[in-house]
C-alpha positions as CSV (number, residue, x, y, z in Angstrom):
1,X,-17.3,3.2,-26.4
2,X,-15.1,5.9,-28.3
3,X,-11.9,5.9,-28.8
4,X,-11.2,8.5,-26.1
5,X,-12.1,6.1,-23.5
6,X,-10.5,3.3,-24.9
7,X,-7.3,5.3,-24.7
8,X,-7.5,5.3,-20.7
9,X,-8.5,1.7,-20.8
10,X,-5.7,0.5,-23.2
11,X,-3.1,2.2,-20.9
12,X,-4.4,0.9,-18.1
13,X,-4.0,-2.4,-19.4
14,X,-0.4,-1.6,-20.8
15,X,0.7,-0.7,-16.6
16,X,-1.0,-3.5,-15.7
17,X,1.7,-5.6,-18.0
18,X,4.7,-3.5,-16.5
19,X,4.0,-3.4,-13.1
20,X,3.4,-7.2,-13.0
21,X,7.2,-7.6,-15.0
22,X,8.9,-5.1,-12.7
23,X,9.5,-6.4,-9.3
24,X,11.6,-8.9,-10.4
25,X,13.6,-6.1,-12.6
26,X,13.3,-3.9,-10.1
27,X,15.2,-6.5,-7.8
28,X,17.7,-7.1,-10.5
29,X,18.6,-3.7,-11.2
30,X,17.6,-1.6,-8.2
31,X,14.9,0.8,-9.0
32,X,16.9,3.9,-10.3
33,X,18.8,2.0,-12.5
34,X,15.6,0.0,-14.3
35,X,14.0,3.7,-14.4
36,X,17.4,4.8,-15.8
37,X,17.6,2.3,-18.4
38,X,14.2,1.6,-19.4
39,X,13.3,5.3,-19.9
40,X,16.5,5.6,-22.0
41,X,15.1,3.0,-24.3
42,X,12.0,4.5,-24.4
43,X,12.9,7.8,-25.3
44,X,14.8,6.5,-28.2
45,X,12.3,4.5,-29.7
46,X,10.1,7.4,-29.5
47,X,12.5,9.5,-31.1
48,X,13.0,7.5,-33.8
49,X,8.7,6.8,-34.6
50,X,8.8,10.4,-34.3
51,X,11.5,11.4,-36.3
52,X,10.5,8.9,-39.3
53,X,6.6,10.2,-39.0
54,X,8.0,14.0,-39.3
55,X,6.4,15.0,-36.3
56,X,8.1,17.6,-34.8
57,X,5.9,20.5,-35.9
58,X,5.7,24.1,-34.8
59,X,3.0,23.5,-32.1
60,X,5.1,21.3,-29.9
61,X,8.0,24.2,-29.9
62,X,5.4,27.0,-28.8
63,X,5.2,24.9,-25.9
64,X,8.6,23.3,-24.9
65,X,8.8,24.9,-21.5
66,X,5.5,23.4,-20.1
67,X,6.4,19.7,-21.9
68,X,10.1,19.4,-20.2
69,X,8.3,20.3,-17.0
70,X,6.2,18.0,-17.6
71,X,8.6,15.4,-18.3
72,X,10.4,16.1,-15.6
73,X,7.2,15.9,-12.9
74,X,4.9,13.2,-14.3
75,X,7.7,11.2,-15.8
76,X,11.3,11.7,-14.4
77,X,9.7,12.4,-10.8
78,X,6.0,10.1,-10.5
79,X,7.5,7.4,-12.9
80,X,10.5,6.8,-10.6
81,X,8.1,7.1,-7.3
82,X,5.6,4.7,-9.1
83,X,8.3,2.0,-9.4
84,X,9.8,2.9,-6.1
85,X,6.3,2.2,-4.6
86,X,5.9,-0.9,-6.1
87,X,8.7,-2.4,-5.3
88,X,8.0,-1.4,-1.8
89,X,4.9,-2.3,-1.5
90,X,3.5,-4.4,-4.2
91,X,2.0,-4.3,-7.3
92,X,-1.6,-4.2,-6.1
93,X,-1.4,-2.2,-3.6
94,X,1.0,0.6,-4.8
95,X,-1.9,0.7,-7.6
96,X,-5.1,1.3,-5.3
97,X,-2.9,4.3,-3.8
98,X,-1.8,5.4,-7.3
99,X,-5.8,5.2,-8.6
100,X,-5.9,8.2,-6.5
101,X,-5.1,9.9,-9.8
102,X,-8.4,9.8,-10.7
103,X,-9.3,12.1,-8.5
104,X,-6.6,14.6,-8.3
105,X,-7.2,14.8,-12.2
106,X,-10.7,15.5,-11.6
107,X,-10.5,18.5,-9.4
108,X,-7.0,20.2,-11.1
109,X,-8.5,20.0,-14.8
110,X,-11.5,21.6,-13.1
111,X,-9.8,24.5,-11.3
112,X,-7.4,24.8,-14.8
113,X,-8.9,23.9,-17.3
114,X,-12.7,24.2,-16.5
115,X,-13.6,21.0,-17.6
116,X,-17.2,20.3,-15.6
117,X,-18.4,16.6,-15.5
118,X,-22.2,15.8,-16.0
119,X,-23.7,13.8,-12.5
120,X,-23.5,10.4,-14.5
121,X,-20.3,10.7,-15.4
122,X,-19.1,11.8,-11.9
123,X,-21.1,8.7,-10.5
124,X,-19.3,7.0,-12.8
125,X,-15.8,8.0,-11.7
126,X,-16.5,7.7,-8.3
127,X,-17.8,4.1,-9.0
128,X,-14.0,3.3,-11.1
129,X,-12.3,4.4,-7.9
130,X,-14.0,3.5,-5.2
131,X,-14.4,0.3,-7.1
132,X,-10.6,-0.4,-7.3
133,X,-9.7,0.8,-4.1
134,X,-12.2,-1.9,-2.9
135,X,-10.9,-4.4,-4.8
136,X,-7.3,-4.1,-3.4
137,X,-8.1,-3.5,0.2
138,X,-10.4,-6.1,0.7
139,X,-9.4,-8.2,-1.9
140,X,-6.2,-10.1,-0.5
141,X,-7.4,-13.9,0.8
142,X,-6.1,-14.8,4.3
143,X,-3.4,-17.4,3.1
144,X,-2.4,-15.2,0.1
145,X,1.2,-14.5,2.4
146,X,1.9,-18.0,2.9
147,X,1.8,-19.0,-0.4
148,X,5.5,-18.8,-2.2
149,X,4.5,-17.1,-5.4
150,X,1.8,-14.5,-3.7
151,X,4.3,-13.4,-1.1
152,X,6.6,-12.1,-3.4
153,X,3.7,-9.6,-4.6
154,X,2.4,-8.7,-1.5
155,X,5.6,-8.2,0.9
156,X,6.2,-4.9,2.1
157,X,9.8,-4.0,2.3
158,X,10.8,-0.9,4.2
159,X,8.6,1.2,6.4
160,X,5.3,1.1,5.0
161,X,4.1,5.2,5.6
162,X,7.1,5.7,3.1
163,X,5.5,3.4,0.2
164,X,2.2,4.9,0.9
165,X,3.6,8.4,1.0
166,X,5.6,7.6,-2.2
167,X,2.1,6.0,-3.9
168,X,0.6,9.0,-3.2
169,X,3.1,11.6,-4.4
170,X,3.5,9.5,-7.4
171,X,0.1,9.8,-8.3
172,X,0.3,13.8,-8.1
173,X,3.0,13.8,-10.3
174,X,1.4,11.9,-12.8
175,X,-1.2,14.6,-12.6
176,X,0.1,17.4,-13.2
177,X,2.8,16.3,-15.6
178,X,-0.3,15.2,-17.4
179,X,-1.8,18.4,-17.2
180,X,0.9,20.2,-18.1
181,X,1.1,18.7,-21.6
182,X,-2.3,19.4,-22.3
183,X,-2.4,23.1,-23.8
184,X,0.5,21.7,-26.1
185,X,-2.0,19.1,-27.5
186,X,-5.1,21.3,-27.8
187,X,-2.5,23.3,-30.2
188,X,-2.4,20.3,-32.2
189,X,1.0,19.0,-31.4
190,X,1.3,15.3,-32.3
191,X,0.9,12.9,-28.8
192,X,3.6,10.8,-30.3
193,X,6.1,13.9,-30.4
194,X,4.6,15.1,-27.3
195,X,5.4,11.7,-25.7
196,X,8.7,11.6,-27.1
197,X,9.8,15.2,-26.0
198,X,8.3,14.2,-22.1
199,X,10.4,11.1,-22.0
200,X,13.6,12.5,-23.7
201,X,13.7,15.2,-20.7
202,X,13.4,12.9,-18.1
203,X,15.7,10.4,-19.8
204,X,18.5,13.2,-19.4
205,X,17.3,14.0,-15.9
206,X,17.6,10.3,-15.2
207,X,20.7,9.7,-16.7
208,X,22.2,13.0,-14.8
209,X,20.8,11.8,-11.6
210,X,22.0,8.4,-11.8
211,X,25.7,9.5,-12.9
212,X,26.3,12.0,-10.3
213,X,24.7,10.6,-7.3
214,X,22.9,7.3,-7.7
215,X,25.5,5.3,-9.2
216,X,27.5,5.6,-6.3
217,X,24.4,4.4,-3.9
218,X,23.8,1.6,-5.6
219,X,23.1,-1.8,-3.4
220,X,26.6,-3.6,-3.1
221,X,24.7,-6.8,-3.5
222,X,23.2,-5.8,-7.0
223,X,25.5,-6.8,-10.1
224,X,26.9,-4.6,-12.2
225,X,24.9,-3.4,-15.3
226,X,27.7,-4.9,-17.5
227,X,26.8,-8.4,-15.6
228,X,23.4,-8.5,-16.4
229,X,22.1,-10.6,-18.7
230,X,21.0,-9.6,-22.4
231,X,17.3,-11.2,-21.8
232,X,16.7,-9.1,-18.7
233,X,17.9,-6.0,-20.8
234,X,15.3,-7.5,-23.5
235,X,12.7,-7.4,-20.4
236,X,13.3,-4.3,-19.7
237,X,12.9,-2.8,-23.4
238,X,9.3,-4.9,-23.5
239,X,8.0,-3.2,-20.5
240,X,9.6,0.3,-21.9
241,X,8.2,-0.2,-25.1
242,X,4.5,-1.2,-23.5
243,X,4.3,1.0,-20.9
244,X,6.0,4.3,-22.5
245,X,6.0,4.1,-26.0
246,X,2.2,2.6,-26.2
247,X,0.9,3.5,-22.7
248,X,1.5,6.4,-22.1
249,X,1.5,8.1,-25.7
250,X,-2.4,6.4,-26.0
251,X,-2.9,8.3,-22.6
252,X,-1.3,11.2,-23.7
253,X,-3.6,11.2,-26.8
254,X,-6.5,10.4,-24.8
255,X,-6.0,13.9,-22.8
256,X,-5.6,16.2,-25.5
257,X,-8.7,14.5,-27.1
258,X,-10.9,14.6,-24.0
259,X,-11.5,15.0,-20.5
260,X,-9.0,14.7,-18.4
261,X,-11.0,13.3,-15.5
262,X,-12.6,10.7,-17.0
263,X,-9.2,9.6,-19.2
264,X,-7.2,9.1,-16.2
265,X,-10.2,7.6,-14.3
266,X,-10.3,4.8,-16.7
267,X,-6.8,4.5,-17.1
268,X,-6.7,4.0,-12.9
269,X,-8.7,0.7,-13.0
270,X,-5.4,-1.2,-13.0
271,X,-5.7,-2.7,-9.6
272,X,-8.7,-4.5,-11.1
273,X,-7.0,-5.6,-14.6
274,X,-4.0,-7.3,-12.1
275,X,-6.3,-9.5,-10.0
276,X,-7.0,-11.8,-12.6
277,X,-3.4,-12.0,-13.7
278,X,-2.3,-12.5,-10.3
279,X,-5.1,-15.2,-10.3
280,X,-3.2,-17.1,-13.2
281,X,0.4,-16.6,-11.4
282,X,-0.4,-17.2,-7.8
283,X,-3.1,-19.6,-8.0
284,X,-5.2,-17.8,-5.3
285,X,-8.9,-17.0,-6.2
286,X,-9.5,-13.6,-5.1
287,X,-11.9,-12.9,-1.9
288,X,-15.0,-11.4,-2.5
289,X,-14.0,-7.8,-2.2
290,X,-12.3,-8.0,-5.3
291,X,-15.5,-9.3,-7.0
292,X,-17.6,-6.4,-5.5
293,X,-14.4,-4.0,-6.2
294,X,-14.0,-5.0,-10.1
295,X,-18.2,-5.2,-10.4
296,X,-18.2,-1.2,-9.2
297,X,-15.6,-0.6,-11.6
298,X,-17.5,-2.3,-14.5
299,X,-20.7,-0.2,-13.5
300,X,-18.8,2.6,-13.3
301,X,-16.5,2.9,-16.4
302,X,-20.2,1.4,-18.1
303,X,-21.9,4.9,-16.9
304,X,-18.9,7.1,-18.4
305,X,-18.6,5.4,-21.7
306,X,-22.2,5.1,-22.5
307,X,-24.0,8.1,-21.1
C-alpha cells in the first residue's frame, strides 16, 4: 500500500474519531457554535505548524483565489452541513450519504482534471462504496432503538429529507472544495499551508456568520459559551486537532499526490471504521449487512491499493 492511499485511509479513520465525539458536542454547543469554535482552533494550530515550518511559499499565493474558495465551499459550507447532518441524523448514517463523495470525486476530477481510472481500480471503488452504503443500510439490528446507548446514535431529529438533503450537499461541497485546491498543490504548495489557508478562510466566514446572525439564533436552552466547561472546550480542540489539522491536511496531501477518485474513495469507508466502534459503545453486534458491507469494502480498497 503507498502512502497515497494510506492518506485516504488515515483520514478516514481520523472522521471516524470526530464524528463519534461530536453528537454529544454538538448537543452541548449547538452545531454552529462547535463548527465556530472548533474550526477557530484549528486554523490556529495550523497557522502556527505552518508558520514555524516556513511554509508559506510563492506557490500557494499564485493560487489564493481558488484556496479561499475552497475554504469557503468544502470547509466553511460542507464541514458545517457534515456536522449538521450528523447531528440530525446520526453518525452512521449521515456517513453512508456523505460516502457519496466517492463518486462525485470520481466523475468531476474526470471532466477537470482528466484523471481516467484503470477497470480494476474502478471495480474497486465501486466495491468501497457500494460496500459502505451496504453496511449502513442494512447494517442496523432490530433492537438497536431500544437500547439506551444506540438510540442516541441512531435518532433522527427533524424531518429526515432535510438530513439527507444536507448529507448529500455536504458531500458536494467536500468535492469541489477538494478539487479546487488541487492545481495549488500540483504547483507544489505545501498541504500543511494549503490546509491552513482553507481553514483560516472559513474560520473568518464562520466567525462572521456566527456574530451577525447565528449568535442571535442560538437555542435558548443551550448555555452560554462562557458556561461551558473547560474539558468540553478540551473535547472540542481533540476532535479539531484530529479531524482538521491531521485529517484533512493527510487528505489534502493525498490529492495533490494522486488521484483524486481513488483518495477520496478510501477516505469514504468511514461508515465501515464506526461499526466496530459502535460495537464497543453500544454493545450491539452488527447484522449481517454490515459484515457483507465492510467485506466489499475490504475487497474493494484491496483491488485499488494493489493493482
Amino acid at each position: 500500500m503507498s502512502l497515497i492511499e494510506l492518506s485516504g485511509l488515515l483520514a478516514a479513520l481520523c472522521w471516524t474519531i470526530t464524528s463519534l465525539m461530536a453528537p454529544k458536542l454538538i448537543a452541548e454547543f449547538g452545531t454552529f457554535r462547535l463548527n465556530t469554535v472548533r474550526i477557530s482552533m484549528a486554523s490556529i494550530m495550523l497557522l502556527v505548524i505552518a508558520a514555524l515550518g516556513q511554509t508559506f511559499e510563492a506557490s500557494l499565493w499564485q493560487y489564493k483565489w481558488q484556496l479561499i474558495a475552497s475554504g469557503l465551499i468544502g470547509i466553511f459550507i460542507g464541514d458545517t452541513l457534515l456536522f449538521s447532518s450528523v447531528y440530525r441524523l446520526g453518525p452512521r448514517r449521515a456517513g453512508v450519504l456523505f460516502a457519496t463523495n466517492a463518486p462525485m470525486s470520481i466523475i468531476i476530477a474526470w471532466l477537470i482534471f482528466d484523471e481516467t481510472l484503470t477497470h480494476t481500480e474502478l471495480l474497486g471503488c465501486a466495491l468501497v462504496t457500494s460496500g459502505a452504503m451496504i453496511a449502513i443500510l442494512y447494517g442496523k439490528r432490530k433492537n438497536l432503538l431500544s437500547n439506551t446507548k444506540g438510540a442516541s446514535l441512531e435518532e433522527t431529529k427533524g424531518a429526515l429529507w432535510v438530513g439527507v438533503l444536507i448529507a448529500l450537499t455536504a458531500a458536494l461541497s467536500q468535492v469541489i472544495g477538494a478539487i479546487l485546491s488541487k492545481p495549488a498543490l500540483l504547483a507544489g504548495a505545501d498541504p500543511i499551508a494549503v490546509s491552513a489557508l482553507r481553514v483560516t478562510v472559513a474560520g473568518i466566514f464562520l466567525l462572521i456568520a456566527y456574530g451577525l446572525y447565528y449568535r442571535k439564533k442560538n437555542d435558548p436552552k443551550l448555555a452560554p459559551l462562557t458556561a461551558i466547561s473547560p474539558y468540553s472546550y478540551l473535547r472540542v480542540f481533540i476532535i479539531g486537532f484530529i479531524g482538521m489539522v491531521v485529517g484533512m491536511s493527510v487528505l489534502v496531501w493525498g490529492i495533490g499526490k494522486g488521484n483524486v477518485g481513488i483518495v477520496t474513495t478510501l477516505s469514504a469507508t468511514v461508515p465501515v471504521l464506526i461499526l466496530p466502534i459502535i460495537w464497543i459503545t453500544t454493545g450491539q453486534r452488527p447484522a449481517i449487512g454490515a459484515w457483507i458491507g465492510a467485506f466489499l469494502v475490504v475487497i474493494g480498497a484491496g483491488l485499488i491499493v494493489l493493482y
